[in-house]
N, C-alpha and C positions, 0 to 999 in steps of 0.2 A: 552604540553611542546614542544615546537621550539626545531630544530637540524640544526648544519649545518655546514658551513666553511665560515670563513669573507677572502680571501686572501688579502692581501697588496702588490701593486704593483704599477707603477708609480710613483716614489716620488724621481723625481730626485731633485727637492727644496730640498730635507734630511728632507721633512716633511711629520712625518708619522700621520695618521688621529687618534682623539684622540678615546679614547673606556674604555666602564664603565667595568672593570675585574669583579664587582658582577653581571652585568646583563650577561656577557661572561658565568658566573658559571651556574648561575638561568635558565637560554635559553638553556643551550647544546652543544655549537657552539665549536666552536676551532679557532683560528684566527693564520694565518701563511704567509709566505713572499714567495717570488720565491728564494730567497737568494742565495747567490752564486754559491752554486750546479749546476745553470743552464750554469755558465762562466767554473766553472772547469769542468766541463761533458759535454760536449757538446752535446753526442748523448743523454743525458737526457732531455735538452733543442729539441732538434728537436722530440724526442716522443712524449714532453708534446705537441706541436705546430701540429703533425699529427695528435692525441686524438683529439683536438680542431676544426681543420678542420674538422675532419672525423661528431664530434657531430655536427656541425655546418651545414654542409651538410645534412646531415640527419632530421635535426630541431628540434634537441633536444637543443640546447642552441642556443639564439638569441643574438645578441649584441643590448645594450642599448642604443639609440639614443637619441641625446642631440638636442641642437637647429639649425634649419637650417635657413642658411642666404643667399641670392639671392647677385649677384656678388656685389651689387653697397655696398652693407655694409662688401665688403671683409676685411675691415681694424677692425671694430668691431668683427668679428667675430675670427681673431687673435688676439686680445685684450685681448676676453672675453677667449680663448682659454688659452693665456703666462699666464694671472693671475690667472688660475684656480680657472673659478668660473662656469665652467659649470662641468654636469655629464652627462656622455656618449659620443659618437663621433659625434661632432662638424661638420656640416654637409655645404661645401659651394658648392651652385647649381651653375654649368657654366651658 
């Protein structure tokens, strides 16, 4: 049996990514947002963001790296970026 946390985040389109609620149950998982709490609390929002660094520094959590593009297809790679169709950070080399 799988555990874990899906967070939802990014979706300034107002689209939120679809998800099976019986597989949510069957798996374990919890799926939740950064939601507002982070705009009305602010020192919430800067704890979360110290945790983050701090794991990150340490090399407990990596970020997921998406496609990398060399300058001359700088225009595709904001393309591919506005119409969200890539996952992870979108990577343009100088």
């Amino acid at each position: 049996m799988a555990f874990g946390r899906m967070v939802v985040f990014g979706t300034a389109s107002g689209k939120v990514p679809r998800f099976d609620p019986e597989q949510v149950y069957v798996r374990g998982v919890s799926v939740t947002g950064s939601g507002p709490r982070v705009f009305i609390q602010p020192e919430y929002g800067f704890r979360l963001l110290r945790t983050a660094f701090e794991l990150a520094a340490a090399g407990t959590i990596k970020p997921v790296l998406g496609p990398v593009f060399p300058p001359a297809e700088a225009a595709e790679a904001h393309r591919a970026f506005e119409e969200r169709v890539t996952t992870g950070k979108v990577i343009l080399v100088p």
